[in-house]
Every structure is written in C-alpha cells, then in structure tokens.
BALOBA-1460 file (C-alpha; in Angstrom, 3 decimals):
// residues 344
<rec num="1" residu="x" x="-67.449" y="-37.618" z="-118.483"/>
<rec num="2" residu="x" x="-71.677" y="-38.397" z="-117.689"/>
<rec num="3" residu="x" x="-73.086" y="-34.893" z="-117.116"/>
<rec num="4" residu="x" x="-73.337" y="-34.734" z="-112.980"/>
<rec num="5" residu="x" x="-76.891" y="-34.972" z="-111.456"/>
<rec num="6" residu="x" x="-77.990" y="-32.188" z="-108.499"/>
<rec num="7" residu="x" x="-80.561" y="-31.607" z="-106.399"/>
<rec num="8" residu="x" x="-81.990" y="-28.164" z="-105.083"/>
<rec num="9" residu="x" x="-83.436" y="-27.786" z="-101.828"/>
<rec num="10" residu="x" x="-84.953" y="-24.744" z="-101.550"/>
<rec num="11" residu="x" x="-87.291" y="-22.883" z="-104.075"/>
<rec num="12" residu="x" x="-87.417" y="-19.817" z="-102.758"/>
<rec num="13" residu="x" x="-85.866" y="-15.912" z="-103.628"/>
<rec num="14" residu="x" x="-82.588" y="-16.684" z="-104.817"/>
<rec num="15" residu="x" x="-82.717" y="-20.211" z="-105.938"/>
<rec num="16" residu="x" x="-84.360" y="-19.107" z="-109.228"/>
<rec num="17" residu="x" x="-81.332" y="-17.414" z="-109.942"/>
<rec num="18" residu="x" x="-79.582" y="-20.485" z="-108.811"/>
<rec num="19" residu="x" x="-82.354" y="-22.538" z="-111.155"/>
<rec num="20" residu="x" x="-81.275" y="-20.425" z="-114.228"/>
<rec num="21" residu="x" x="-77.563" y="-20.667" z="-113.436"/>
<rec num="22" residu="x" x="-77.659" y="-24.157" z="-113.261"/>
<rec num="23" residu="x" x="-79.190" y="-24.287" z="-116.865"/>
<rec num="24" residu="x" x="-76.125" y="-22.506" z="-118.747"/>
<rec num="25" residu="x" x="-73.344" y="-24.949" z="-116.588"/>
<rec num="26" residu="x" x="-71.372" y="-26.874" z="-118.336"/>
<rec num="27" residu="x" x="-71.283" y="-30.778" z="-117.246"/>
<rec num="28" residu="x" x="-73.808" y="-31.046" z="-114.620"/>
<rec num="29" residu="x" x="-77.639" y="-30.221" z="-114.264"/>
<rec num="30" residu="x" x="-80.651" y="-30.315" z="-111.461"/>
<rec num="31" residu="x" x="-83.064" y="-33.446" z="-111.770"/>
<rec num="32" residu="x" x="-84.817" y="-32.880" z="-108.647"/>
<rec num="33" residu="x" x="-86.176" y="-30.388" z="-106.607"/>
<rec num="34" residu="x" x="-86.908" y="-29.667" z="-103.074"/>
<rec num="35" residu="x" x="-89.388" y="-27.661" z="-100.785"/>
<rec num="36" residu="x" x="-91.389" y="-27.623" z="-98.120"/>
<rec num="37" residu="x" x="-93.848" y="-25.579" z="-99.585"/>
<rec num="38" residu="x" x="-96.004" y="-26.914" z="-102.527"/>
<rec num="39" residu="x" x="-96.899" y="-23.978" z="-103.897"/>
<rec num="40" residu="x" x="-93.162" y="-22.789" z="-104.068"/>
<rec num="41" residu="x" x="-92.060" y="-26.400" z="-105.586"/>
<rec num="42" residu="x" x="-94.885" y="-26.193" z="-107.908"/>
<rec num="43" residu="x" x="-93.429" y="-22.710" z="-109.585"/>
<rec num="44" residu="x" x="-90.432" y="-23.708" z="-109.529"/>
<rec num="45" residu="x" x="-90.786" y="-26.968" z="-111.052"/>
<rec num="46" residu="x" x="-93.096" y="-25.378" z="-113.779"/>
<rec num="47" residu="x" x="-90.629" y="-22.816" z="-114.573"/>
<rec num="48" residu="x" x="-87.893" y="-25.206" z="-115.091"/>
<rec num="49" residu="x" x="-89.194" y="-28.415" z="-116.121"/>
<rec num="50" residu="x" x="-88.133" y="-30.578" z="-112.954"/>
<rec num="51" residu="x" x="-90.598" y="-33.594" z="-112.900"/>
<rec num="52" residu="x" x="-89.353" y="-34.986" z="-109.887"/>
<rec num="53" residu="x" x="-90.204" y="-32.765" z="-106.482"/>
<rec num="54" residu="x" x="-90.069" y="-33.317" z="-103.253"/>
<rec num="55" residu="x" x="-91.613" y="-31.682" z="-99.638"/>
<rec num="56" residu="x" x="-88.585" y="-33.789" z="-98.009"/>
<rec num="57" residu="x" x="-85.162" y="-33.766" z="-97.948"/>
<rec num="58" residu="x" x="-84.798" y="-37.539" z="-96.652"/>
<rec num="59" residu="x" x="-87.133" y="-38.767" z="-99.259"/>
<rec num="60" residu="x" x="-84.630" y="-36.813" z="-102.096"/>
<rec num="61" residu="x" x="-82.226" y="-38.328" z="-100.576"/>
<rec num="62" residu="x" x="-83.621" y="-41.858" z="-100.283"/>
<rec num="63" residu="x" x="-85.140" y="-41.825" z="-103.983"/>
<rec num="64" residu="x" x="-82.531" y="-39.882" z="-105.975"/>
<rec num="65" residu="x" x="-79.013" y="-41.058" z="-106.901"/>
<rec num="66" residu="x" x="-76.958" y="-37.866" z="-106.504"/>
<rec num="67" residu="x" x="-73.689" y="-36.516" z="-107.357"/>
<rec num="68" residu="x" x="-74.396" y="-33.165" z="-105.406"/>
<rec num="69" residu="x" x="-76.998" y="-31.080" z="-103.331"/>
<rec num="70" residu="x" x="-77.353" y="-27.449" z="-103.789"/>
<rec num="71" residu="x" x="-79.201" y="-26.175" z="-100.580"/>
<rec num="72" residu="x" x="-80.462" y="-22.617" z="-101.336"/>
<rec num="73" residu="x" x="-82.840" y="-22.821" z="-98.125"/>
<rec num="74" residu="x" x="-82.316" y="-20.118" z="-94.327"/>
<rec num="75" residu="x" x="-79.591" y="-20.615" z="-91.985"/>
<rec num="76" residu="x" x="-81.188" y="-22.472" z="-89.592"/>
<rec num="77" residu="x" x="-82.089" y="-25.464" z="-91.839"/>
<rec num="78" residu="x" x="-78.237" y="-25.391" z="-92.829"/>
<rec num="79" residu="x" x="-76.986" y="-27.607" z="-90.617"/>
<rec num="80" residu="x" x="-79.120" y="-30.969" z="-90.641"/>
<rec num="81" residu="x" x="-79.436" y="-30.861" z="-94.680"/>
<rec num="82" residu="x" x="-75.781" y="-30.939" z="-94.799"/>
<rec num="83" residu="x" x="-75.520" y="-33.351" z="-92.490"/>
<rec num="84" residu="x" x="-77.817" y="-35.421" z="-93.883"/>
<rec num="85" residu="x" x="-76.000" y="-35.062" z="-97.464"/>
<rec num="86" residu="x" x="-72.965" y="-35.933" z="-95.537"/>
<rec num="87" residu="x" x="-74.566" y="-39.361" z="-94.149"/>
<rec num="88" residu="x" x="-75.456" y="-39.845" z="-97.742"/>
<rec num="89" residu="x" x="-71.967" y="-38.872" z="-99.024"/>
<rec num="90" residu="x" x="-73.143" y="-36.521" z="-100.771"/>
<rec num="91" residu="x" x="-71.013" y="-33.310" z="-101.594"/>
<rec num="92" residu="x" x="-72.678" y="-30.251" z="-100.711"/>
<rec num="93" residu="x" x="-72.985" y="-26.321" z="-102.490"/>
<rec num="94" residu="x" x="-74.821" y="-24.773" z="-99.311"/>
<rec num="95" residu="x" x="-76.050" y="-21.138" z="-99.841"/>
<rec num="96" residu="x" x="-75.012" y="-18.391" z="-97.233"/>
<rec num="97" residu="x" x="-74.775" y="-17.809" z="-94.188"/>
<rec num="98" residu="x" x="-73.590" y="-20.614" z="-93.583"/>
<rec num="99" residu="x" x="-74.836" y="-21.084" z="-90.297"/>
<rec num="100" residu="x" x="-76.735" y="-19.569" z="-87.278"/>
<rec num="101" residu="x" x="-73.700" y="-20.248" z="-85.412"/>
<rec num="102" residu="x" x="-69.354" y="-20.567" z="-85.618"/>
<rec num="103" residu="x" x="-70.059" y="-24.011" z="-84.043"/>
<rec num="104" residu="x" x="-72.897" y="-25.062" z="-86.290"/>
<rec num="105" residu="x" x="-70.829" y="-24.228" z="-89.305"/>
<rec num="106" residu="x" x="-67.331" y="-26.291" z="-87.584"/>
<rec num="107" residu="x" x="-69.869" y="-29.032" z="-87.076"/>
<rec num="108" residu="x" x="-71.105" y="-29.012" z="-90.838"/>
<rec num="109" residu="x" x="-67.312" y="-28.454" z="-92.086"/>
<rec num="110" residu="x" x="-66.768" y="-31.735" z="-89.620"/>
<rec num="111" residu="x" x="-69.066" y="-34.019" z="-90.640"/>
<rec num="112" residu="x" x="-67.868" y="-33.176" z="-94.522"/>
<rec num="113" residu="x" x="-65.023" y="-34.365" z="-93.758"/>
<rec num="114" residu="x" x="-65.111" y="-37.339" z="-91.935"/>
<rec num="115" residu="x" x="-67.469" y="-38.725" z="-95.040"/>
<rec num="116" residu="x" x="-65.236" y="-37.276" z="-97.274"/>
<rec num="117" residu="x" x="-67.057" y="-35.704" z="-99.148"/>
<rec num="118" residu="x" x="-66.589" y="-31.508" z="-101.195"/>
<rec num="119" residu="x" x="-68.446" y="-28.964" z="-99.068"/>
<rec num="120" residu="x" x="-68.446" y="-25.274" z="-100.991"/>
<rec num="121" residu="x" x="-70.585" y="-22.043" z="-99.858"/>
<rec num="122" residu="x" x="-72.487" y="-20.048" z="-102.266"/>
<rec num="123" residu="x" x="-70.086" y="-16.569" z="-101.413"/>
<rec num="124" residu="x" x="-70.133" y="-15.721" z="-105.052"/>
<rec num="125" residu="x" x="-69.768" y="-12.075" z="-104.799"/>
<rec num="126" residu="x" x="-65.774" y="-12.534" z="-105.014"/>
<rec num="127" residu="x" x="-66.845" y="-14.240" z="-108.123"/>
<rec num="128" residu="x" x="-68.415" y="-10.974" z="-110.035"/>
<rec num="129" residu="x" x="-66.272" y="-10.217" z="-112.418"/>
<rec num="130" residu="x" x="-65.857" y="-6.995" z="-111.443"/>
<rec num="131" residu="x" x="-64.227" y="-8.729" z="-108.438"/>
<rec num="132" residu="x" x="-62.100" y="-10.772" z="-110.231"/>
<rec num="133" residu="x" x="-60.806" y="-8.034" z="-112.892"/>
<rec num="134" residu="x" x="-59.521" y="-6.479" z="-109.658"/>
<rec num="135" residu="x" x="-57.978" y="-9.450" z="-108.281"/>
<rec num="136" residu="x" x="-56.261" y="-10.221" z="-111.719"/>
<rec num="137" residu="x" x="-54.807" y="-6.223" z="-111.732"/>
<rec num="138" residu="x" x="-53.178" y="-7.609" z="-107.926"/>
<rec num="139" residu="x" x="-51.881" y="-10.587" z="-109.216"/>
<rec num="140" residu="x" x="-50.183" y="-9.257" z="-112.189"/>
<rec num="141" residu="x" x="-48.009" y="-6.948" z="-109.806"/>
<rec num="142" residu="x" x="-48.664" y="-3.864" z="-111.059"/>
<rec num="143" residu="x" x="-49.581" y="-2.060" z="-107.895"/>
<rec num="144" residu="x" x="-46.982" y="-3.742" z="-106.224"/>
<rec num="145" residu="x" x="-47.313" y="-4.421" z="-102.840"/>
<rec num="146" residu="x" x="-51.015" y="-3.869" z="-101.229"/>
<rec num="147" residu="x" x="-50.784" y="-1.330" z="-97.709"/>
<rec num="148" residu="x" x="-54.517" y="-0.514" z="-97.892"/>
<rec num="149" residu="x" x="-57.751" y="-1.340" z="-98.846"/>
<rec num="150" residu="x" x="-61.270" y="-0.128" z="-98.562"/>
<rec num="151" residu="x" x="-64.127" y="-2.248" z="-99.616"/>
<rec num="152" residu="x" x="-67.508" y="-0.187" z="-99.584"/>
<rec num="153" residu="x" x="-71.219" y="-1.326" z="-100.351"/>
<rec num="154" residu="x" x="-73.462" y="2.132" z="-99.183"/>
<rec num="155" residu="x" x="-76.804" y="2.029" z="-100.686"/>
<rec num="156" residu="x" x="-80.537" y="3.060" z="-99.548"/>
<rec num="157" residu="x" x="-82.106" y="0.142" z="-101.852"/>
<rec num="158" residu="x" x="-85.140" y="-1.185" z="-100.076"/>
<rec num="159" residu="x" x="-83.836" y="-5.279" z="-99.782"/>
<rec num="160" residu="x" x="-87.042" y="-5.679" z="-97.873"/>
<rec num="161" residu="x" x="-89.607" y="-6.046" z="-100.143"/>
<rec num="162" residu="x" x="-88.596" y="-8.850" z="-101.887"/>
<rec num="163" residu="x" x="-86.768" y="-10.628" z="-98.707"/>
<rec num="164" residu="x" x="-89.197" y="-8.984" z="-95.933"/>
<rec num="165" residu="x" x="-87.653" y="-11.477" z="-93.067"/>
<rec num="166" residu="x" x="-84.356" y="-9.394" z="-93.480"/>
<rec num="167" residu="x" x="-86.235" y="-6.817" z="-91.175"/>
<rec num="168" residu="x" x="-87.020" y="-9.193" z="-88.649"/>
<rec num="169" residu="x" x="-83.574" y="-10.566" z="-87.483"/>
<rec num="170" residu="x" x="-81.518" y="-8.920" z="-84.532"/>
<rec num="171" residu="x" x="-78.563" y="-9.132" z="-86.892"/>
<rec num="172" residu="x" x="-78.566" y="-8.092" z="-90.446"/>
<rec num="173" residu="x" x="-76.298" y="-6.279" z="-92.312"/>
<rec num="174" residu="x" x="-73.211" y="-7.598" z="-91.270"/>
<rec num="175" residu="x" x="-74.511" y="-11.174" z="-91.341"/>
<rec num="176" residu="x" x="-76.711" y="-10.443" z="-94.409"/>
<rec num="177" residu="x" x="-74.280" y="-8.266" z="-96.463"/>
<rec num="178" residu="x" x="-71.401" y="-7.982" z="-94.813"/>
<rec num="179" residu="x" x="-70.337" y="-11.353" z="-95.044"/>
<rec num="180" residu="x" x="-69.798" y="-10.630" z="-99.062"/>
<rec num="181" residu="x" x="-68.115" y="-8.067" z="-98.630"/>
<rec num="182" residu="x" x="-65.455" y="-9.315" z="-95.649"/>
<rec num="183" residu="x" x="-65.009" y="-12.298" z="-97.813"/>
<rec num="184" residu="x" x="-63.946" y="-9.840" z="-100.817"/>
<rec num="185" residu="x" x="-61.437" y="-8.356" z="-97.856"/>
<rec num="186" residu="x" x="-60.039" y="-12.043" z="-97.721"/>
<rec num="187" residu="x" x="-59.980" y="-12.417" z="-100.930"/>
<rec num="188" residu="x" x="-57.662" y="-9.093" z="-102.061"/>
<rec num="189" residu="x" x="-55.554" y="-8.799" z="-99.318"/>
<rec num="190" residu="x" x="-55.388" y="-12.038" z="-97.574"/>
<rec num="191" residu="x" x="-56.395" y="-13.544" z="-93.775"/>
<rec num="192" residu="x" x="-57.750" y="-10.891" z="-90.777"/>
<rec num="193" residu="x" x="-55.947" y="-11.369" z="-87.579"/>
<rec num="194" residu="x" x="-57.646" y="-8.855" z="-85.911"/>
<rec num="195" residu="x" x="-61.251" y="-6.353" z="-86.701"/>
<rec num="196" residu="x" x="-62.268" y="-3.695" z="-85.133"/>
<rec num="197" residu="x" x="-66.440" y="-2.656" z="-86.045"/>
<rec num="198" residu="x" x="-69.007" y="0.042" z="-85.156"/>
<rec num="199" residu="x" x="-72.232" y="-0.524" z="-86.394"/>
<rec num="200" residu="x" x="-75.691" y="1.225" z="-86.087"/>
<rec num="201" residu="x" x="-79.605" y="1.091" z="-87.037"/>
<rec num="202" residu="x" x="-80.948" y="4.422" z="-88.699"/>
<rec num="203" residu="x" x="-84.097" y="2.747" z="-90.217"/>
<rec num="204" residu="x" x="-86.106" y="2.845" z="-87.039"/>
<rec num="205" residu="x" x="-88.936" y="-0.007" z="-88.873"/>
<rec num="206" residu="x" x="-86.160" y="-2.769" z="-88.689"/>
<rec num="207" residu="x" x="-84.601" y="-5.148" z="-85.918"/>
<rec num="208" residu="x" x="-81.121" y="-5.112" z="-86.783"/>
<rec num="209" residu="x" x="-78.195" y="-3.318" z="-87.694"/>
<rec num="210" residu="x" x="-78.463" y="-0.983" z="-90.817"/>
<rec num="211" residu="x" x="-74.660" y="0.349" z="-91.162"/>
<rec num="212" residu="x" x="-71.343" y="-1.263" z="-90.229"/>
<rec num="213" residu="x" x="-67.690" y="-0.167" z="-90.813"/>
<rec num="214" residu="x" x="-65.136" y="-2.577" z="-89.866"/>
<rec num="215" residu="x" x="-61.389" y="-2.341" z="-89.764"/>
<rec num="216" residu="x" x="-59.200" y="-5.159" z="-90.522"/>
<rec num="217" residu="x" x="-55.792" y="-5.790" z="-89.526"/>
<rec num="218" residu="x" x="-54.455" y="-8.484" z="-92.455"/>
<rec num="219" residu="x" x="-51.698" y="-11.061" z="-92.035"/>
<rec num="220" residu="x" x="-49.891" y="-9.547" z="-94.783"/>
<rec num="221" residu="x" x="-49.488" y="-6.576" z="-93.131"/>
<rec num="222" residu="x" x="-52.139" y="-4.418" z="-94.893"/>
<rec num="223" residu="x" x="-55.061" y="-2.451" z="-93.333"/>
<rec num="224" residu="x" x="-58.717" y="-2.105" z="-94.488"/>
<rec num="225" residu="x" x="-61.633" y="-0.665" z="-93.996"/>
<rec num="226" residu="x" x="-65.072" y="-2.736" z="-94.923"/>
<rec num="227" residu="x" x="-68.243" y="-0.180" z="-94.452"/>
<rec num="228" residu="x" x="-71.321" y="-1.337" z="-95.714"/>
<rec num="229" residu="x" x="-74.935" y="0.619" z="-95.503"/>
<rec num="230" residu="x" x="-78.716" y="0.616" z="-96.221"/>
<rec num="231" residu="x" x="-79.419" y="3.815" z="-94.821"/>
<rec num="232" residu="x" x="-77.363" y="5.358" z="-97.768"/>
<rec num="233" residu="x" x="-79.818" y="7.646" z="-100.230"/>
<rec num="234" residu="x" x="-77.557" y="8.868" z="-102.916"/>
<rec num="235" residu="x" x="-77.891" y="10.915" z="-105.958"/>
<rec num="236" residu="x" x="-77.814" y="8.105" z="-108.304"/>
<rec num="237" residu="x" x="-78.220" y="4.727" z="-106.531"/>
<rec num="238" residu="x" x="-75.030" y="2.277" z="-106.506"/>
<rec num="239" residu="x" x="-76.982" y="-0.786" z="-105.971"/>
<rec num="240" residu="x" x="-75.385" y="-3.213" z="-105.670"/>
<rec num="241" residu="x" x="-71.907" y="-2.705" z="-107.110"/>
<rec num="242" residu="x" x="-69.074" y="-3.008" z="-104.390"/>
<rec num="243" residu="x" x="-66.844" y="0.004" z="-104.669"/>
<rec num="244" residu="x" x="-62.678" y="-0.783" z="-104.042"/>
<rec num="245" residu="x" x="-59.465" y="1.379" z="-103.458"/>
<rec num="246" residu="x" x="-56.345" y="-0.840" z="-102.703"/>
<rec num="247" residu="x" x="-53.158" y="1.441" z="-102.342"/>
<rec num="248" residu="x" x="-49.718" y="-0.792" z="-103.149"/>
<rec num="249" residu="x" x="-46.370" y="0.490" z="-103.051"/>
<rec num="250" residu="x" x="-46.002" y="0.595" z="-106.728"/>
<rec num="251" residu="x" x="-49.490" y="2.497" z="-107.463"/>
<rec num="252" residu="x" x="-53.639" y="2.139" z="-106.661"/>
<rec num="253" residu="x" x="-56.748" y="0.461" z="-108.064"/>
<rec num="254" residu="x" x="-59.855" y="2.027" z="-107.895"/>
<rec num="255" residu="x" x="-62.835" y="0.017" z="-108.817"/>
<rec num="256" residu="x" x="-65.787" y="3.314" z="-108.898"/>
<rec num="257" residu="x" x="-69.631" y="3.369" z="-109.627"/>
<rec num="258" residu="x" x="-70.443" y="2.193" z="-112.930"/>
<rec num="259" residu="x" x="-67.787" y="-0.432" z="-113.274"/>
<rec num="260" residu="x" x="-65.186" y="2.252" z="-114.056"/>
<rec num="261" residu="x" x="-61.713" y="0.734" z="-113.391"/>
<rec num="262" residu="x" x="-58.669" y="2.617" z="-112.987"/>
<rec num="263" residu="x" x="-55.012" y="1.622" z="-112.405"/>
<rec num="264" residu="x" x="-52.297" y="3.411" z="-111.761"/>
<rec num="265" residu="x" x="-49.113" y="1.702" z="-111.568"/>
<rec num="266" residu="x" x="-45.679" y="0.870" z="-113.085"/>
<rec num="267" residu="x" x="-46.604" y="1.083" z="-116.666"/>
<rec num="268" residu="x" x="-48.938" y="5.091" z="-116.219"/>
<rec num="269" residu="x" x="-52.401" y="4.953" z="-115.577"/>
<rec num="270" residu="x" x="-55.321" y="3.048" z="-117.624"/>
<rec num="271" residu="x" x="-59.447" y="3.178" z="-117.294"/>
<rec num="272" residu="x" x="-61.327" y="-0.009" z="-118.113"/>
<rec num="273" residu="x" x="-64.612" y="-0.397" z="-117.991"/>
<rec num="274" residu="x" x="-65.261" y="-4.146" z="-116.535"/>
<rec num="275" residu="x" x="-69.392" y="-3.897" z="-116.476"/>
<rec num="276" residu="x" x="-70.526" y="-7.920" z="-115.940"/>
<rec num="277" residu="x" x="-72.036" y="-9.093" z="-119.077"/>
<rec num="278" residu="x" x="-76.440" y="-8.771" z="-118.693"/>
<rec num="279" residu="x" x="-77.422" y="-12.483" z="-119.399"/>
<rec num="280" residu="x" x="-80.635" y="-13.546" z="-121.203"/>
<rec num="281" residu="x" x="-82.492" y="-14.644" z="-118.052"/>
<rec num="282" residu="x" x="-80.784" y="-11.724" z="-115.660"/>
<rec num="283" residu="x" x="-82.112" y="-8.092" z="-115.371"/>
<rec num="284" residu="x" x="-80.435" y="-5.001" z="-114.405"/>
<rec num="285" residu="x" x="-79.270" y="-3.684" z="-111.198"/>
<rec num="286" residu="x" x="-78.696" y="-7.533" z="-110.111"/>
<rec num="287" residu="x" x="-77.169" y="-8.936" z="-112.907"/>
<rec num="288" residu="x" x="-73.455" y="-8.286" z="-111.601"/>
<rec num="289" residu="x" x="-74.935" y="-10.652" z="-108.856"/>
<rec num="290" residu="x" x="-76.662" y="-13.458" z="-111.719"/>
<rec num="291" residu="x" x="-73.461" y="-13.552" z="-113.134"/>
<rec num="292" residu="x" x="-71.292" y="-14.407" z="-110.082"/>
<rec num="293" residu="x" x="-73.721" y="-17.227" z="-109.726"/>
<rec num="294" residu="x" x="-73.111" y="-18.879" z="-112.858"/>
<rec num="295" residu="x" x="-69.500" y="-18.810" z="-112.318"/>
<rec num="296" residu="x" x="-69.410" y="-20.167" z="-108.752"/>
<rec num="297" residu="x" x="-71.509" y="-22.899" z="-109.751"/>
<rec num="298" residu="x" x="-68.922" y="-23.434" z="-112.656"/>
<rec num="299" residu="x" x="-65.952" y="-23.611" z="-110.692"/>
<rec num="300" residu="x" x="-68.097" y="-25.977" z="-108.576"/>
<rec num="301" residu="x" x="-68.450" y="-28.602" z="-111.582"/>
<rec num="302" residu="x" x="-65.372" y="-28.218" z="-112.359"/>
<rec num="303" residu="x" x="-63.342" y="-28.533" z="-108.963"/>
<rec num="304" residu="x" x="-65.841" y="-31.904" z="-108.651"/>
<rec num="305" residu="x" x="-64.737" y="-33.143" z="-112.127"/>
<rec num="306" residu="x" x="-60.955" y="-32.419" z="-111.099"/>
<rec num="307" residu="x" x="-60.810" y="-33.839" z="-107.516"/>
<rec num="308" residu="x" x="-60.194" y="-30.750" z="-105.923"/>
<rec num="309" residu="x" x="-60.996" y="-28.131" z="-103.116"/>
<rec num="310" residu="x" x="-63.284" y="-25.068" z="-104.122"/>
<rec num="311" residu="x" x="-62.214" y="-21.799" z="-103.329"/>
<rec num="312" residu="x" x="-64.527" y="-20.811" z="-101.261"/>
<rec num="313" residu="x" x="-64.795" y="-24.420" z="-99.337"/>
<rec num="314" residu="x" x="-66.649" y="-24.801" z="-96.160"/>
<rec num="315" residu="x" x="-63.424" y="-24.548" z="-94.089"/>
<rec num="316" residu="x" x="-62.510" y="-21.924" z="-96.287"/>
<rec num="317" residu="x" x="-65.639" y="-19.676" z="-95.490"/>
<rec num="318" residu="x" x="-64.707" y="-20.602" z="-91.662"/>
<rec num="319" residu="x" x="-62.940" y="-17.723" z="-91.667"/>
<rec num="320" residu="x" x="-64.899" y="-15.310" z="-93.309"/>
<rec num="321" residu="x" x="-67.800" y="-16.745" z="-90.836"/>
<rec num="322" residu="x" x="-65.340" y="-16.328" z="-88.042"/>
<rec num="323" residu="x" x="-64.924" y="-12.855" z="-88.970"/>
<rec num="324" residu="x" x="-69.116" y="-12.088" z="-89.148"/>
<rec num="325" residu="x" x="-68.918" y="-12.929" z="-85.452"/>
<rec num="326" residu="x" x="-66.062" y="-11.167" z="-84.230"/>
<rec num="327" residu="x" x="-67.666" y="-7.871" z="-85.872"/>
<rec num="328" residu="x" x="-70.585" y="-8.313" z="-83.388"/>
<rec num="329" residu="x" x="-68.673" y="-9.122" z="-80.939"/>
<rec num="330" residu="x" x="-66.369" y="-6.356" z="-81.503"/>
<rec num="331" residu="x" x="-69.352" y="-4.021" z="-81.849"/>
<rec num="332" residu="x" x="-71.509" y="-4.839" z="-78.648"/>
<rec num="333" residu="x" x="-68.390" y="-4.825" z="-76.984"/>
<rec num="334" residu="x" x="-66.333" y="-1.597" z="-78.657"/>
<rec num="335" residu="x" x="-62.861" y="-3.717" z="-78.109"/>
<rec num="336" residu="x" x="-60.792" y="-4.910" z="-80.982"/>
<rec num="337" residu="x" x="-60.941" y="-8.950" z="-81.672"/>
<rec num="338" residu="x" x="-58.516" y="-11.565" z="-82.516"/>
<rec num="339" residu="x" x="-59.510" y="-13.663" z="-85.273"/>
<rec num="340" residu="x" x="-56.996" y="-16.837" z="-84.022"/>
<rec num="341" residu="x" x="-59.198" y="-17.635" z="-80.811"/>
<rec num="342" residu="x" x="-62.435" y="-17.967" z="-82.782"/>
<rec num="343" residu="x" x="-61.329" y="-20.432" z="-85.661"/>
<rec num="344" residu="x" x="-59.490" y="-23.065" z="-82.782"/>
C-alpha cells in the first residue's frame, strides 16, 4: 500500500513531538506543514525537512492532496480546521481538548460524519505503555472482577514555563490534565454514569483550578477516584507518571512511582517493572509521554489502512469530554452529575 501523505497544522509545543513521532510511523509521513506564525513554520520546517509550508489552512487544503490532517493547534481553532478537513473529506487526528465546548466538539464529531470521513483525538496517555501493561493485567483476568479504582497524577512540576497560557485560562487542570487522566478511568473500568468533583487553586499566580479529585460512579458497577494536582511538592518528583490501584475480586494492581508494577492475584503476587522505552529523539521525565505519541499515531495508520474506527474516535472522546464538563459543573455546583443528559 502507497505510504499515506499528512499534513500538520500547528508548529507549536507539542507538535515537535508529534513531528518526531511521525518520522518513526510506519506507512504514512507529513509533506506539509502549517502555521500561522512564520517564524514557528520556519523551525519547524528546518528541523524536519518539510519544503512545503503554509500560514493557511485553506491554501493546504486547496494545494495539497491529502490522506489526513493532524491539527496540533488550541482549542478554539479546533472546530473550523476540522470542519474544513471535513468539507475536504479529509480524515482528521485533532490534538486535545477537543473543543472549547460539548457542542463544538458534537458539531465537529457531526460534520465527520456526514462526509464520512475517520475523526481520532490525540488522548494518547491511555496509550503509554505503562497504561497499557495495566490494561493487559485486566484483560487477562487475573484480578478478576474490578470494584475500585484510583487514578492519581499529584505533582508540583512547573507546566508553565514552557506552556505559559496554561496560567491564563479560568479552567485548567481538569480541562488541561484531567482529561488524560478521566479518559484512563474510561479506559480501565469502563463508561461514568455519574461524577462527583471538588477542585481548588493553591497557586495564588494562576487563573484556574490547581487540584481536582473526582469520583466516578462506572456502568460496570465499580467506583473510582481520579485526583490530579500541581500544587503537589514531593520528596522526589513523580512527574508525570500516572499512579493506579484497581482492587478486583480475585486480587489488586498497583501501578507505583518508578514504573514499579505489582499484581496480586490468582496465580501469588509478581513485580514488573514496565518503564516506557527512552527513544532517540525523547528525553527524560517526558518520554513516557513521546512514546504514547508514537503509538497513537500508529494505531492511527493503521485503523486508516484497515477501514476502521480508532479507539479513541471523536465520538469516542465525547464522553471523556462530556465528563471534563460535568466535573465543573459538579464542582461550581457541589451536586453529583449524570453523565446520560450531557452526551444526548
């Protein structure tokens, strides 16, 4: 099969981690590149070798034949660059979050699918492999059935020096971080039907939220608690492994600091360690992060190859959106939510 042809919009932060990723994928690579600012295009384009750049999306659009657009740019562009891949029927990889809005992100999840055409967002922390060694310890039934589950990401990294607009927002952790790591709640233990979430703001030099600890009610049954912190200072800094306890009926998992696995189940007890592999181009503490990105983008290529929907699809992430907003909901109004009314 020809090698597929992509498109970044977006040269900023992350997408060089998304520009390196895209470099080690298997069956697909970027030919063009996209920005609004020259001077970010023009490091980008250096770095990597893309010849052909653009300051406008309709003009990538118009002079590029593409079989995908990866849109690494802010939330609020979200919307009309997927829409405008959409008019173009052009499938989309669109980085998080997703949208400004729920309705902004139904309308982009719409307008995929009336063209027809593969929608994915970049919510690649369920894809570290940390994450996934977890998942695979569920799935092979050793714990039995899952009761409980508590997802934790408490850390006093400063994120604000390299993204300094995360300071700015009214809403940040949750929306920021907590998406990740509510998705990773999906992901182990299945749909929310109902969350519960306190949050607060200790760092007095920021607009939004700081903490947040959430707790789930899952259609299976289970309960967990997602708490998630910058305001954390610690002996030795965790940043930014997600920590994990699920309790089953036939034993637990704990997933500790320093990629220490431990399962104890129906065959004893047994300590793995399930580090991510450090990549050429990636650089420690974020390379549990570089990782997940080449393997999202991966499963990307391949669910295009193979005609089918990506795990974490746009109506997928619906409902890990849908849960971002019932959490502030929940919060400013101290009341438990139901998920059901928000995804209709």
């Amino acid at each position: 099969m020809a090698e597929l042809r992509g498109a970044l919009i977006g040269c900023g932060f992350f997408a060089v981690n998304q520009m390196h990723a895209w470099r080690g994928i298997a069956g697909a690579s970027i030919v063009a590149i996209c920005d609004r600012d020259p001077e970010r295009l023009k490091i980008v384009g250096d770095q990597f070798g893309i010849a052909k750049r653009y300051t406008d999306a309709a003009e990538l659009f118009a002079g590029e034949s593409l079989d995908f657009v990866d849109i690494a740019t802010t939330a609020p562009s979200h919307r009309p660059l997927v829409e405008m891949a959409a008019a173009h029927r052009v499938p989309v990889i669109c980085q998080k979050p997703f949208a400004p809005t729920l309705a902004d992100a139904k309308a982009m999840v719409g307008a995929c699918a009336e063209a027809g055409v593969p929608l994915m967002v970049h919510e690649n922390f369920r894809w570290q492999s940390p994450i996934q060694a977890v998942r695979a310890v569920l799935d092979s039934g050793e714990i039995g059935t899952s009761f409980f589950g508590r997802i934790s990401f408490r850390s006093g990294y400063d994120v604000f020096s390299g993204q300094p607009y995360l300071a700015t927002g009214k809403r940040f952790i949750i929306e920021d971080l907590g998406i990740h790591i509510l998705d990773i709640a999906r992901f182990l233990l299945g749909d929310v039907s109902t969350i519960t979430s306190r949050t607060a703001r200790v760092n007095p030099s920021i607009a939004g939220e700081d903490v947040a600890t959430m707790l789930l009610d899952h259609k299976s049954g289970a309960t967990s608690v997602v708490d998630c912190s910058y305001a954390t200072k610690l002996a030795t800094e965790p940043f930014p492994e997600t920590l994990i306890e699920i309790d089953g009926s036939d034993g637990t998992i704990r997933l500790a600091q320093g990629y220490r696995l431990t399962v104890t189940g129906k065959n004893g007890t047994v300590v793995t360690d399930v580090s991510p592999p450090l990549l050429p181009w990636a650089s420690r503490p974020w390379h549990n992060i570089q990782e997940s990105i080449v393997a999202i983008q991966q499963h990307w290529v391949d669910c295009l190859a193979k005609g089918i929907e990506p795990a974490t699809s746009g109506a997928d992430n619906l409902k890990t959106f849908a849960l971002v907003e019932a959490a502030y909901t929940g919060a400013a109004s101290r009341q438990p939510v139901q998920l059901d009314a928000l995804l209709k």
